[in-house]
N, C-alpha and C positions, 0 to 999 in steps of 0.2 A: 306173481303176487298172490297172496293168500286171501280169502275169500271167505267169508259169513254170512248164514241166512238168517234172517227176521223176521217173525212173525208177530200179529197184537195176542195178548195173553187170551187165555179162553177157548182157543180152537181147540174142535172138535175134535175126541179123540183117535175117532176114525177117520180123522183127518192128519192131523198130528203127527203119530206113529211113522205111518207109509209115507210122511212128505220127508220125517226126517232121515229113513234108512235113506228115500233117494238123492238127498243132499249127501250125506257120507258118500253114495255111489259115486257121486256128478265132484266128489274131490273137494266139497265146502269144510275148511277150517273147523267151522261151529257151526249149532244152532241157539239161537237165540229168542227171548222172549220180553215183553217189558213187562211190566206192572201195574195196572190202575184197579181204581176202586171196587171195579167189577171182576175181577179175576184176579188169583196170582200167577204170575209169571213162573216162581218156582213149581207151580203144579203143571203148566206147560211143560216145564221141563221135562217133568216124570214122565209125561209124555211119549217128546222124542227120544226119554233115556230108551223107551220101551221095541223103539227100530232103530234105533242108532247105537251102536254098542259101543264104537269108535272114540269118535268126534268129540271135541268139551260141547260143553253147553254153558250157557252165559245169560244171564235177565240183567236189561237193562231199563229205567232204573229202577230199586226201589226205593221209594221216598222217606226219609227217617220222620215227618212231619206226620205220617200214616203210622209206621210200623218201629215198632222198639229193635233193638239188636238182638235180644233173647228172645222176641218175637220172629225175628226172621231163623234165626241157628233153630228155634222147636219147627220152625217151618221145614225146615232143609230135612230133618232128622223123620218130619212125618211124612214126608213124601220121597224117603229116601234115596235125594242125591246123594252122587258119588263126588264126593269132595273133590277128589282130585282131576272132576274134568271141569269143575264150577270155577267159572265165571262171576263174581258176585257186583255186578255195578250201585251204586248207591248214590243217592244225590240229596240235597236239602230240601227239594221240596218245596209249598209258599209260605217258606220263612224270608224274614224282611234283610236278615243279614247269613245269607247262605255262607261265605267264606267262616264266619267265626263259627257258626254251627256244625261245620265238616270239621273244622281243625279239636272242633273243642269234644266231636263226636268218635275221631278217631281211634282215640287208646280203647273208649268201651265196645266200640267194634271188635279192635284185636283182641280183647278179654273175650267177646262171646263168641267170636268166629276164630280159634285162633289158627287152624287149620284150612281156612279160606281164603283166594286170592279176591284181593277185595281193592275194586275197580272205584275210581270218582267219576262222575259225571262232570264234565269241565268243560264251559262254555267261554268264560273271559278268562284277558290274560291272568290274573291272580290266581283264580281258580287251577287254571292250566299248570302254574310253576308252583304251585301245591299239590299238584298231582305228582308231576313229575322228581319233587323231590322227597314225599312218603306212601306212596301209595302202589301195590301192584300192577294198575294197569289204570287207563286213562280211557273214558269215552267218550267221544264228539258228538253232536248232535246238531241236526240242521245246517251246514255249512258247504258254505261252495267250496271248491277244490283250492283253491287261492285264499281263501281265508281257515282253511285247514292247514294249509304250507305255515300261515304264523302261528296258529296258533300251537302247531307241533314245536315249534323254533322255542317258544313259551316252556312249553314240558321240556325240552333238551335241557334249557337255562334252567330252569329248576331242580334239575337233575342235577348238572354240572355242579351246582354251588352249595350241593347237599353230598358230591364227593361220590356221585352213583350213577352206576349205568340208567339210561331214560328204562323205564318200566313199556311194556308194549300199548300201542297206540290202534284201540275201535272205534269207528263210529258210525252211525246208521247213514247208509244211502237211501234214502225213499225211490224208491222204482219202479216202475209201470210200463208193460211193454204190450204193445197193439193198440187193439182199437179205442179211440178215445183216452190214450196211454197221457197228453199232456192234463186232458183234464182232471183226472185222477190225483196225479201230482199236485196242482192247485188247488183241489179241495180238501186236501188232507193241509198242504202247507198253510191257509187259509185258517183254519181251525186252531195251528198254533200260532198263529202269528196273533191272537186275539185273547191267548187264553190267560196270560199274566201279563205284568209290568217284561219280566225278566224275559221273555221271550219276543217282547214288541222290541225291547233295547238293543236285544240280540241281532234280531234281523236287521235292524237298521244300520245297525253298525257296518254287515256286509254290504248293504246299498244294494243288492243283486233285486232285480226285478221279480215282483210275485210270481210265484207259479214257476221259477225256474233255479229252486234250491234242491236239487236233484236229479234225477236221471229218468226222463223219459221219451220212449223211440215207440215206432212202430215196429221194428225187427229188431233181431239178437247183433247185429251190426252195430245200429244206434247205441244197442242198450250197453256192448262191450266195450265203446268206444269210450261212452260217457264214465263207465266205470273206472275203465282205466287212468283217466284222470284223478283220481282219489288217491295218489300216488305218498300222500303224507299219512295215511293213514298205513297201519301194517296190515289189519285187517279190518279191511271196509264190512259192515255188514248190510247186504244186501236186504231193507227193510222194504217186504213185500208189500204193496199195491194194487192187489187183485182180489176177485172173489174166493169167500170163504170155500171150494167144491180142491177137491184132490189134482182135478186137472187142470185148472186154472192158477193154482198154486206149482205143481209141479212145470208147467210149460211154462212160468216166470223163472222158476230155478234151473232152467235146462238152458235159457235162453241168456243167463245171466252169470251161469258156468264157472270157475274160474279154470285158467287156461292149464298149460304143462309146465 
């Protein structure tokens, strides 16, 4: 199974760098970054472009409710990524009707990005089989392994009946490995479970118990085990759960691996 790393936008660039050449080492897919108010993600990138020569790199997401399409394309061009390893995920953001605002945001994406593979964020089934039937690639978020299985089933059907191969299938695994590794997971999923309408809806829908929409172990056993579950996903990305320091970031990516 293929395998991606995640990190929150903002890290350090002496952090950044050396996490990302050791992810390309350790055989990870991507590196990834999301985006909020205090950082871009695509400046992350430039980042791990900077030890990772390899590997794509991918920001998940950025919110069109924040940032224009010609705002994000001058983004790319000033911090020069390399198109052709971008990842570019995008979501609606706290608008009240996300599905008409992605469909209707579409075409001026492809105008200003048109050299971009350009990812949805897609949490419900509509969303899902509007990924699947115009969009490069599809990103999950927040999902147990069993409501990932439908929700991919979603993206195929919307493939299918748009006459198209399904587009590849990301989405963050939140993960935490050691000591105090469950709580960690709870207080990050905690935070969104409270932060809109759309994401209280979201989790409810899966019914899965707080604090237990992701992967966390005390050893690289637990942590592989759980991952491997994420089996709908093509590439899961490993959304790190540790402190911001080289070695606490690196001994999550080593322990979290992806295999042969």
């Amino acid at each position: 199974m293929s395998r991606a790393f995640g990190v929150t936008a903002g890290l350090d660039p002496e952090i950044a760098s050396p996490l990302a050449g050791r992810c390309q080492e350790l055989g990870y897919h991507s590196m990834w970054s999301n985006d909020h108010p205090g950082a871009k993600g695509l400046e992350t990138l430039a980042e791990y472009s900077k030890g990772a020569d390899l590997i794509d790199l991918g920001v998940a997401v950025i919110a069109l409710d924040r940032q224009s399409p010609d705002e994000i394309a001058a983004d790319i061009e000033r911090f020069g990524i390399d198109k052709s390893r971008l990842w570019l995920g995008i979501g609606a953001g706290f608008t009240e009707k996300p599905l008409t605002t992605m469909r209707e945001a579409l075409p001026g994406l492809r105008e200003a990005l048109p050299d971009v593979r350009l990812v949805l964020a897609a949490m419900g089934p509509k969303m899902c089989a509007f990924a699947g039937a115009e969009w490069d690639g599809v990103f999950f978020n927040w999902m147990t392994p069993e409501y990932a299985a439908g929700a991919r089933e979603r993206v195929e059907e919307g493939a299918k009946e748009a006459g198209r191969e399904p587009p590849p299938i990301f989405g963050y695994v939140r993960t935490a490995v050691g000591a105090n590794a469950e709580g960690r997971l709870s207080k990050d999923e905690s935070f969104y479970r409270d932060l809109h309408k759309g994401y209280r809806d979201h989790f409810n829908r899966q019914g899965a118990p707080e604090g237990t929409v992701g992967v966390a172990g005390e050893n690289e056993s637990v942590v592989q085990a759980g991952l491997a579950r994420y089996r709908a996903m093509d590439v899961p990305v490993v959304r790190a759960l540790a402190s911001a320091t080289i070695e606490d970031m690196s001994a999550l990516a080593e322990a979290a691996a992806p295999g042969d």
